[in-house]
Phi, psi and omega in degrees: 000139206224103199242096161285127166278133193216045175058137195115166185282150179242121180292104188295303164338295204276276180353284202312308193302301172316306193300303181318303175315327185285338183284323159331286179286010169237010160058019166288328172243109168237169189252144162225152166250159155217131142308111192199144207298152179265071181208165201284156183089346157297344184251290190312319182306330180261318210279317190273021206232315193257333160311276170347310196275006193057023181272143196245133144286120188254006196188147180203141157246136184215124182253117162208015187247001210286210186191359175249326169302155142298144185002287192256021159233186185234172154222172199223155189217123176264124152249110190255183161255140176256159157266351182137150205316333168329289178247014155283314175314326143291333183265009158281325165282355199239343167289294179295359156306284174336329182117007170278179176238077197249136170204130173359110154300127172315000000 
């Protein structure tokens, strides 16, 4: 990505917005969903999962009110930073290692 100044105001919204997208499409900020039992301790457990993995959690959603889940579970959609598709690919692999039902979010 090739960002020129030719003077004049620069809209920081729009900056901001480009640069997060590029990081995004460079698989450096990716979003995952997991499945996971809706009982305490499941979000640290993924969370100490992704430390391991050397990942910065930057953002957490957490669904449990969703009408396709079952009762007692949940899903949680993590946006992390990445170093890159490499290594989003390990820390997807080492949560479903754990036992999570962890996947890309579209």
């Amino acid at each position: 990505m090739a960002l020129i100044l030719l003077g004049g105001k620069i809209d920081a919204r729009l900056l901001s917005s480009l640069l997060v997208r590029e990081l995004v499409r460079e698989m450096r900020i990716v979003t995952l969903r997991i499945a996971v039992a809706d009982q305490p301790g499941f979000l640290a457990s993924a969370a100490a999962v992704i430390a391991d993995a050397g990942a910065n959690v930057i953002e957490v959603h957490h669904f449990r009110s969703l009408l396709s889940l079952p009762a007692r579970e949940a899903v949680m959609e993590l946006t992390l930073e990445a170093r890159g598709p490499e290594h989003a690919d390990e820390i997807l692999r080492r949560l479903n290692e754990a036992g999570y039902q962890a996947a890309f979010a579209d």
